[in-house]
N, C-alpha and C positions, 0 to 999 in steps of 0.2 A: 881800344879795340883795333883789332889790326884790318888788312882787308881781308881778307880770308873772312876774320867772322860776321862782318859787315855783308857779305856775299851771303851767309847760310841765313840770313836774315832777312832777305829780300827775297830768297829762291823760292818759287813757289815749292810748297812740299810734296803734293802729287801733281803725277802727268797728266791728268784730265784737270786740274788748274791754271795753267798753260790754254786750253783750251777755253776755257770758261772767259778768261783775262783778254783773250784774243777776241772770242766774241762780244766784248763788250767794249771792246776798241771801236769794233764795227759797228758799233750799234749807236755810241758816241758820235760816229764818226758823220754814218747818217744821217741821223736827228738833228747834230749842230751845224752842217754840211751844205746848203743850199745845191752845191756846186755836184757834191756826191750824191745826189738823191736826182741831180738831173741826167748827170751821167748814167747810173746805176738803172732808171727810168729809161730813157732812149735806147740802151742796150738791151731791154728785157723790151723794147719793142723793134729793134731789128731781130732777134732772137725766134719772137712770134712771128712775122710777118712771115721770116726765115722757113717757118714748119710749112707752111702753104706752095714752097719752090722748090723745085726739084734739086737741091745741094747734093755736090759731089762731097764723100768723106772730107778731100781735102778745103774744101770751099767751107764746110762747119767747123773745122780745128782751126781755119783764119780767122772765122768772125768771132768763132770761143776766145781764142789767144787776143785777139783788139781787143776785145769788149774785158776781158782780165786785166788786159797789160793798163786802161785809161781808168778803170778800178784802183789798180796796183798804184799810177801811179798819184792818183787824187790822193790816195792814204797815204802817202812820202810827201806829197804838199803840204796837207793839214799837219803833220808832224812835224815838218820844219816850221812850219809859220809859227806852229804852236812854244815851240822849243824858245825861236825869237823874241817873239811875244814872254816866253818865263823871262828871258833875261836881257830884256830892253825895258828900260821905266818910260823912255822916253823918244823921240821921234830919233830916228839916227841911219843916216844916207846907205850904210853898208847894209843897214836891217832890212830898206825897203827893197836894196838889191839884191838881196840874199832872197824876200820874200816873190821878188819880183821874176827873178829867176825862175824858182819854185815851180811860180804858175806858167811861167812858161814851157815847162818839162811835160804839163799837163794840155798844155794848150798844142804842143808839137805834135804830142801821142795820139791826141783827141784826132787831128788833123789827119793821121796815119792810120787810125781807125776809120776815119770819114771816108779816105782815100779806097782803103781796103773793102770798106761797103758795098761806093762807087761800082768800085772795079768788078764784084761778085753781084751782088744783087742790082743794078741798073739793067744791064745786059735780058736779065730773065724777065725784071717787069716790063721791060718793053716787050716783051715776047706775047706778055699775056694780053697789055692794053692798046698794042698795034695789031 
C-alpha cells in the first residue's frame, strides 16, 4: 500500500467528521486535563465578571484572544506530552525536556493572560470598590 492509499484511509469521508473528531479532542481533552478544566474554568469567570464592567470593543477582543490563546495552547501541551508518552516506554532526560518545555509555552501564555486581565480589568474594579 503506498501512501496515497494509506491517506484515503485515514481521511475522514465527510466535512462535518472533521468536526465531530475535533470535538472530541476537546472533550478528551477536558475530562483528562486537570490543568484544561482549570484554565477553561477561570476564563469563563473573568469572561462573567467581564459582563458586569463597562469594556471597550477593544478591551473584550483581549480578554477573548488570552483566554483562546491559554485554551490554544493547554491543547498543544496535552498533544505533545501525549505524543511523548506514545513513544517513550521509559524515563528519558530529552522527554522530560521536551514535556517540560511544553508546560512552560502554557505557563508564559497563562502569565500574558494574567498580565492582560491585570491591565483591563484591575483599573475598573477599583473604580467600583474605592
Amino acid at each position: 500500500m503506498d501512501s496515497k492509499d494509506r491517506k484515503e484511509v485515514y481521511k475522514n469521508r465527510r466535512y462535518r467528521d472533521s468536526f465531530r473528531y475535533a470535538y472530541w479532542g476537546v472533550k478528551t481533552a477536558f475530562r483528562e486535563e486537570r490543568n484544561m478544566r482549570t484554565h477553561v474554568l477561570t476564563g469563563v469567570i473573568v469572561l462573567v465578571v467581564s459582563l458586569f464592567l463597562d469594556l471597550s470593543r477593544d478591551e473584550w477582543l483581549w480578554l477573548i484572544l488570552v483566554s483562546y490563546l491559554v485554551f490554544v495552547m493547554e491543547l498543544i501541551n496535552t498533544v505533545i506530552e501525549n505524543v511523548v508518552d506514545l513513544v517513550t516506554e521509559e524515563y528519558h532526560p530529552i522527554a522530560k525536556k521536551v514535556k517540560d518545555m511544553a508546560a512552560a509555552v502554557v505557563l508564559v501564555t497563562a502569565s500574558f493572560a494574567a498580565l492582560i486581565g491585570v491591565i483591563i480589568l484591575l483599573p475598573k474594579l477599583l473604580q467600583i470598590f474605592i
